[in-house]
C-alpha positions in Angstrom: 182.8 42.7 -5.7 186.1 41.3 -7.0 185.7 38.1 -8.8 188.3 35.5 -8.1 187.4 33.1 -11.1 189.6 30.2 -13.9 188.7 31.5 -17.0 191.3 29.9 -19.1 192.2 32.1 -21.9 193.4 29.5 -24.5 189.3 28.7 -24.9 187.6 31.6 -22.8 185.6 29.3 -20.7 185.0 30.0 -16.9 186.1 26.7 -15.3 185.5 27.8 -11.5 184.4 30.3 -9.5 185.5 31.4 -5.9 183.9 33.2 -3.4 185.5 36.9 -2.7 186.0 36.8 1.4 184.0 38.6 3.9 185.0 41.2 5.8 184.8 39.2 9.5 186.9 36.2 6.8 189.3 38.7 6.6 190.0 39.6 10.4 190.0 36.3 11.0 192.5 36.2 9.0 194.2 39.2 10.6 193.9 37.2 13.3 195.7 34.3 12.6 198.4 35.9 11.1 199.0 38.1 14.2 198.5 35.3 16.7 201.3 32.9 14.6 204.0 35.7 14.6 205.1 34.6 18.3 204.9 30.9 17.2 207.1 31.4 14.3 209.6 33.5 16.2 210.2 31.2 19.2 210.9 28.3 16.5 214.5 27.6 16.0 216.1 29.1 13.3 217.1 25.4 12.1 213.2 24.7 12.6 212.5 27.5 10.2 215.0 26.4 8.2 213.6 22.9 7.6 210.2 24.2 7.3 211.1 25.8 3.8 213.1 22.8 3.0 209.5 20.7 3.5 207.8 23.7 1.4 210.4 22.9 -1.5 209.9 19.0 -1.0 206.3 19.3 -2.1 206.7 21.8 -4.7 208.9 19.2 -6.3 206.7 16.4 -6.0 203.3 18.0 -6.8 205.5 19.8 -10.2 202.8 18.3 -12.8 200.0 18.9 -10.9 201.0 22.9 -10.0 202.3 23.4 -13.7 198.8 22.4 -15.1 197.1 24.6 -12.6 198.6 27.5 -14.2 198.5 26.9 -17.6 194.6 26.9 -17.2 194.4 30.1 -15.6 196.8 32.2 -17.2 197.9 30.0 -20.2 201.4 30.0 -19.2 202.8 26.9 -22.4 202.8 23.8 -19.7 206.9 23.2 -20.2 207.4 26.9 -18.9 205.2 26.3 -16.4 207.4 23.3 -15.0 210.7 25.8 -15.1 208.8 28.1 -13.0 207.9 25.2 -10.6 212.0 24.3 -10.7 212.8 28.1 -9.8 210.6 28.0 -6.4 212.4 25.1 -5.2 215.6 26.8 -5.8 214.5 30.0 -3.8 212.9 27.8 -1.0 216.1 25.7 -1.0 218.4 28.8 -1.4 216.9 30.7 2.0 216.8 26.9 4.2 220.5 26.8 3.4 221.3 30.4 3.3 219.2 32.0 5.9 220.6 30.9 9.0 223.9 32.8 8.3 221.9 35.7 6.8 220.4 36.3 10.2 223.3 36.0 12.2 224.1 38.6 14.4 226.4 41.5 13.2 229.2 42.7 15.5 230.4 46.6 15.2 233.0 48.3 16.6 232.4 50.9 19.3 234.4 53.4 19.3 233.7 55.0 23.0 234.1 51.2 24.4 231.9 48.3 25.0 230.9 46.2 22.4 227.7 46.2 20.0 225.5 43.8 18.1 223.1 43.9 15.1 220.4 41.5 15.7 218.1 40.8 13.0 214.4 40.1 14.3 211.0 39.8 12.6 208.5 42.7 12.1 205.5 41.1 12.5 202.5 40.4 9.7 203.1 41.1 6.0 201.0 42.0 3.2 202.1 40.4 -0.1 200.0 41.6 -3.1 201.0 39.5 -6.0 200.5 39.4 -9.9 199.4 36.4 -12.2 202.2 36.4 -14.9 204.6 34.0 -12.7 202.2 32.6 -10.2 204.2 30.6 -7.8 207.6 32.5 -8.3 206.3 35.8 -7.2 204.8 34.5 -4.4 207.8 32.6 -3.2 210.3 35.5 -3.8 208.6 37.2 -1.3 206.9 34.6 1.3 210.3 32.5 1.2 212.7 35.3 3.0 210.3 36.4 5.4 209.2 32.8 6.8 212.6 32.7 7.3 213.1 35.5 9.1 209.4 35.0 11.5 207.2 37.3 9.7 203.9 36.2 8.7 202.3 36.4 5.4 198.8 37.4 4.1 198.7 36.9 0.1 196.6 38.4 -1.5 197.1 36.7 -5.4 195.8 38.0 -8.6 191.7 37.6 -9.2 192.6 34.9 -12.1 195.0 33.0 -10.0 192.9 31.2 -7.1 193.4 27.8 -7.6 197.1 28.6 -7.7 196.8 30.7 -4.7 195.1 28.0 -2.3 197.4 25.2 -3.7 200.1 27.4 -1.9 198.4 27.7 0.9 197.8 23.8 1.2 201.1 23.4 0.5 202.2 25.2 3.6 199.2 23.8 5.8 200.8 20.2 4.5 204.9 21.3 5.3 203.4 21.8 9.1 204.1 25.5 9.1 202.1 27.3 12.3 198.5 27.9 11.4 198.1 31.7 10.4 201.9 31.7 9.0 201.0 31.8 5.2 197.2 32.8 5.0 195.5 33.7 1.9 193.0 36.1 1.3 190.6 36.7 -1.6 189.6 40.5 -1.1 189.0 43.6 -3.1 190.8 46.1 -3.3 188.9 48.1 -0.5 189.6 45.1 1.9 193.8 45.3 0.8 193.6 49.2 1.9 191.6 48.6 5.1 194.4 45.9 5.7 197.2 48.3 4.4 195.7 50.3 7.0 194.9 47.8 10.2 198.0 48.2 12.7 198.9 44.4 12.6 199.8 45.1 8.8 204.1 45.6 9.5 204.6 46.2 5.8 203.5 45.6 2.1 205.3 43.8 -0.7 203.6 44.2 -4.2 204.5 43.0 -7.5 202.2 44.4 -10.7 201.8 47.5 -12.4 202.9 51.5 -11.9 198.9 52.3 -10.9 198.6 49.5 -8.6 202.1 50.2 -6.5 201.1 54.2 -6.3 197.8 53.0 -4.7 199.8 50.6 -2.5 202.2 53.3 -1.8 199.9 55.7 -1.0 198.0 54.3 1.5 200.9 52.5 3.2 202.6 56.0 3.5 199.7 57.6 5.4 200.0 54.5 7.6 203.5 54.7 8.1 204.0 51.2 6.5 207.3 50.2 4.5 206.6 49.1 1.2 208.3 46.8 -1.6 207.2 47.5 -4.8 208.1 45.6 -8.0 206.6 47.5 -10.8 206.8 47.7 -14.9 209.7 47.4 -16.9 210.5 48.0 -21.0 214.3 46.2 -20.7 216.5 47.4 -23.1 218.4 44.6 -25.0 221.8 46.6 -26.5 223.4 45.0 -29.3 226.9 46.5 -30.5 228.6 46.1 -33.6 230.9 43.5 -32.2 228.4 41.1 -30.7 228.3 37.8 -32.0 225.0 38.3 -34.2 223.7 34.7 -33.4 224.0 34.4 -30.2 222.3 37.5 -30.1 219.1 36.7 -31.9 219.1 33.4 -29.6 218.6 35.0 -26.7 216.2 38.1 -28.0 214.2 35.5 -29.0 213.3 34.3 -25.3 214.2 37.2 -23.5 211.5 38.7 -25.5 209.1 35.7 -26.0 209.2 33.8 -23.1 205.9 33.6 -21.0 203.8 34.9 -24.3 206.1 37.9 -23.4 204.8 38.7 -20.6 207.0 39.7 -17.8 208.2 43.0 -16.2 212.0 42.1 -16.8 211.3 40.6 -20.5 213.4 42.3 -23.1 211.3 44.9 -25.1 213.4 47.5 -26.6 215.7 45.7 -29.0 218.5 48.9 -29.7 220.8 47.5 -32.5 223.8 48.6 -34.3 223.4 50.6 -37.4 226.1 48.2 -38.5 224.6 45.0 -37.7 220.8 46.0 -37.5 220.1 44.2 -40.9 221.7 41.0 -40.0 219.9 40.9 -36.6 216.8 42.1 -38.0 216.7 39.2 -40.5 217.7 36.6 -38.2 215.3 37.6 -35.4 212.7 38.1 -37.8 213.3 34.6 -39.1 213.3 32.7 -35.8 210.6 34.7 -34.5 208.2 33.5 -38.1 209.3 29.8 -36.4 207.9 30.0 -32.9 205.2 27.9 -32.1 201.8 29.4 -30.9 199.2 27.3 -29.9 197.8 24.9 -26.9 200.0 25.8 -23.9 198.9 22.3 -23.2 201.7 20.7 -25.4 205.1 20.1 -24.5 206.3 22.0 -28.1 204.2 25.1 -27.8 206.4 28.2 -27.0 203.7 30.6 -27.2 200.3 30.0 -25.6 197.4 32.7 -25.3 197.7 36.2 -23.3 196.4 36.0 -20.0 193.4 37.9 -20.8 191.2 38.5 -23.8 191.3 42.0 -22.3 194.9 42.2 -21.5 194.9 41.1 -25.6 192.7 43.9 -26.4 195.3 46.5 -24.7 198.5 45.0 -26.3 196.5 45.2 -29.6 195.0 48.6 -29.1 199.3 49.6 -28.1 200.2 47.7 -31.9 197.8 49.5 -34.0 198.0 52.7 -32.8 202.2 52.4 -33.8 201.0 51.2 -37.6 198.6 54.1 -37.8 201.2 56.2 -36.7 203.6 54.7 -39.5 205.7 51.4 -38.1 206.9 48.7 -39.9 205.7 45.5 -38.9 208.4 42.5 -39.7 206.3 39.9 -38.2 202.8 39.5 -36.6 201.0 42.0 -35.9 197.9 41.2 -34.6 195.2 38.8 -32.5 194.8 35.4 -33.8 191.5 34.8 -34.8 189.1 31.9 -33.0 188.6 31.1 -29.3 191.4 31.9 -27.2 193.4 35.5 -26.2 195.8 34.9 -28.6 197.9 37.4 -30.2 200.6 36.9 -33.0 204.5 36.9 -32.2 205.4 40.2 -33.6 208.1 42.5 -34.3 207.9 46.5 -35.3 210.6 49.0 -36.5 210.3 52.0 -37.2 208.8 53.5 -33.7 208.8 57.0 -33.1 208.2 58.7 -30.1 204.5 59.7 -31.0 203.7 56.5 -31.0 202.6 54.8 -27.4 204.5 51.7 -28.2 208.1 54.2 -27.3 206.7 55.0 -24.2 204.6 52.3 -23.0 205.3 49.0 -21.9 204.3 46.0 -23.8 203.1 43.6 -21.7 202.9 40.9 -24.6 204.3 39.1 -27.6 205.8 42.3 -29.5 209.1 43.2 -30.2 210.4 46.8 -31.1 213.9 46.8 -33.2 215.7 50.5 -32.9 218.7 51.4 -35.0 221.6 53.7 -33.5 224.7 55.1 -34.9 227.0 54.6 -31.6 227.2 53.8 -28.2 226.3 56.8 -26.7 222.8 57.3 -29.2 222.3 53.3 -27.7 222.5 54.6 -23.9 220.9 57.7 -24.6 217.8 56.1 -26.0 218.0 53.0 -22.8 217.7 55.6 -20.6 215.0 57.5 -22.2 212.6 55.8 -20.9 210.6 56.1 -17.3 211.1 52.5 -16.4 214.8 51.0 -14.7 214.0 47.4 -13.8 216.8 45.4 -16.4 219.4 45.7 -19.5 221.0 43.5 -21.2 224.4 44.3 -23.2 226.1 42.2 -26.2 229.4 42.4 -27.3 232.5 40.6 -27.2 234.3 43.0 -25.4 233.3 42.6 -22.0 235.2 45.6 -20.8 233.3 47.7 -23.3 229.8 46.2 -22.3 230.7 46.4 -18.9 231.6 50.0 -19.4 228.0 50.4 -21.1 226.4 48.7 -17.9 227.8 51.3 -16.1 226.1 54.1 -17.7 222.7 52.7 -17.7 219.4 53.7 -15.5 219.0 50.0 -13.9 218.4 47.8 -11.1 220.3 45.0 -13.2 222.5 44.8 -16.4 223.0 41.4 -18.1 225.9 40.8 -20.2 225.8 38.5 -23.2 222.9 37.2 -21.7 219.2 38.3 -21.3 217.8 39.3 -18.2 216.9 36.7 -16.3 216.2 35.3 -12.2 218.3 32.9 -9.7 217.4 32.3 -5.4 220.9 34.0 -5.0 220.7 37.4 -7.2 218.9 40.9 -6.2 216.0 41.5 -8.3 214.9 45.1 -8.7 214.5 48.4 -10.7 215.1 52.3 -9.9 212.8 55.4 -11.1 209.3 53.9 -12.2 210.2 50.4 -12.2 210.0 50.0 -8.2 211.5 50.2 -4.8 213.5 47.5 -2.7 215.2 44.1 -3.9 214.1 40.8 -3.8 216.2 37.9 -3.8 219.7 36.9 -2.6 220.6 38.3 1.3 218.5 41.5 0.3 215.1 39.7 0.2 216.0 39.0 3.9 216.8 42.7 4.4 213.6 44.6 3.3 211.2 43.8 6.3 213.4 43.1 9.4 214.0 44.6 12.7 217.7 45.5 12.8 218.2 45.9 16.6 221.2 47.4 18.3 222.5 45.9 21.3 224.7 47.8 22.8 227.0 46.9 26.2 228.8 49.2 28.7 232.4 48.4 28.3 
């Protein structure tokens, strides 16, 4: 039985339990879900539209209240929390104002006469599997598009996340959306395949790691279901001789240490300049010694606990097994001591390929700094990896990063910037990093009906 449980990680203590659902809980909830797809299609699409715009009213005004929910169940420091809050209005906002035209019908030319449309129609009910590192965002990056389109949603959240999970819910229930639009569901993950499986399921979105999404993918595939899948990441973060060293540190330091590090686009691989490696090193190593880790609580704390004491165990496990094997550690280097799944803000140099910190993600506070000669060693060790989700480039030649960009195994480059998220841009990777986009017109793209309409001439 999957436990869906608060067990805040900045003291250990189980706060709440919930109940996983039963299997006749979850038809019923198929049930809902299936019946409201005809109620949400036959709305306007202006009714649709100011149903998200009601969704993003009450995210605003309940901001406090939602922040705090997360910080206790995956420590996420309590001022992040609020900028995630901020980012979920923007996507709700963005597809109100933006998905009207996004669903308008597309005229082609016919060649043998007549004319032809593109109309753009719901599928039906959706699946949306979703992680705990970015509670609310995840979850409206998916559920935001497809309301607007008429598809329904299931969400299934992360065990850790269920107070999060039926604040959503309410939240919807409160905006006057149909009943059985947004449903959540509290299963196990032989419930998810049995409703992978069940023929109201239209199609899967999941966001989490490389084992989960080939599960996902699997079972979808024998069922003929499409599939969005948002996997791991280890970002490089390019630094070039030229780059404005300062700037540079500024934004490794929370591309790389934002949300306790943990997020699939973070920064991780930190490939520097032979040139200027020792002036970034310093500085980074400086500013990094500086952060403060403590009660994700207070306003001031930039790093609160890991999500997990076991998720803290694994990062750890990653750390040492890179010092046994001969890395330097600059800073940190492992769990704070005491209550809490806290681990120190750390940096290492000196990783070889042996070592499962080269290969691995690190889902966590760490840091890896790499030295190259030139620009092609820099691209030549960004792509050696299995992931493709982001990049970041810094120079100040933008020609020459852009050039860089070009080369690199990605879903998105950033340019004297790190990687980051807005309503309006495609979020997405290529080889082990995922399939499909989120955000922008593409998150209205994955999971609709593009019907042809065609008339005699």
């Amino acid at each position: 039985m999957t436990i869906y449980a608060v067990t805040n990680p900045a003291t250990g203590l189980v706060e709440k339990q919930y109940p996983q659902h039963t299997d006749p809980q979850i038809q019923q909830a198929l049930e809902l879900a299936a019946a409201s797809g005809p109620v949400l299609t036959d709305m306007a699409v202006d009714q649709r539209s100011a149903l998200l715009h009601r969704v993003a009213d009450l995210y605003s005004q309940r901001r406090n209240e939602l922040a705090a929910i997360i910080t206790r169940e995956m420590g996420k420091p309590v001022f992040q929390a609020g900028i995630e809050i901020d980012i979920v209005v923007s996507i709700y906002r963005y597809y109100a104002e933006q998905g009207p035209n996004f669903l308008a019908d597309e005229q082609l030319d016919v060649a043998s006469g007549g004319t032809a449309l593109v109309r753009k129609e719901a599928v039906g009910v959706l699946l949306g599997i979703m992680p705990w590192n970015f509670p609310y965002y995840q979850v409206a990056r998916f559920a935001a598009p497809n309301l607007m389109i008429g598809n329904t949603i299931l969400l299934k959240h992360a065990p850790q996340c269920p107070e999060s999970a039926l604040a959503m819910e309410q939240i919807f229930k409160d905006a006057g959306a149909p009943e059985g639009a947004y449903v959540n569901v509290f299963a196990s993950n032989e419930q998810v395949a049995d409703m992978i499986a069940d023929r109201r399921v239209q199609g899967v979105s999941l966001t989490g790691s490389e084992r989960a999404g080939a599960a996902v993918a699997e079972i979808a595939g024998r069922n003929l279901k499409k599939v969005v899948l948002e996997l791991g990441g280890s970002d490089p973060f390019i630094v070039l001789d030229d780059a404005d060293i300062g700037a540079a540190v500024r934004h490794a330091l929370f591309g790389r240490f934002g949300n306790t590090g943990q997020a699939c686009n973070a920064a991780k691989r930190f490939i520097v300049d032979d040139s200027v490696f020792d002036s970034f090193s310093a500085q980074f190593t400086e500013l990094v010694g500086g952060l403060k880790v403590g009660d994700p609580t207070q306003a001031e704390t930039f790093i609160g606990p890991m999500s997990s004491p076991a998720a803290r165990e694994g990062l750890n496990a990653q750390v040492q097994d890179a010092i046994d094997k001969g890395a330097t550690v600059l800073a940190g280097g492992k769990s704070v001591e005491g209550n809490g799944a806290y681990f120190e803000p750390t940096i290492l140099s000196d990783v070889t390929a042996e070592m499962r910190a080269y290969s691995e993600e690190l889902f966590g506070p760490v840091a890896v700094l790499y030295k190259v000669a030139n620009e092609d060693e820099a691209v030549a060790l960004a792509n050696g990896s299995e992931y493709g989700l982001g990049a970041s480039v810094h120079s100040a030649d933008q020609q020459r990063a852009a050039r860089i960009a070009n080369r690199l195994e990605s879903g998105m480059v950033s340019i004297n910037e790190p990687s980051g998220t807005a309503a309006e841009l495609p979020f997405g990777g290529v080889k082990r990093s995922g399939i499909g986009r989120e955000l922008g017109k593409y998150g209205m793209e994955e999971f609709v009906n593009r019907k042809l309409v065609k008339y005699a001439k």
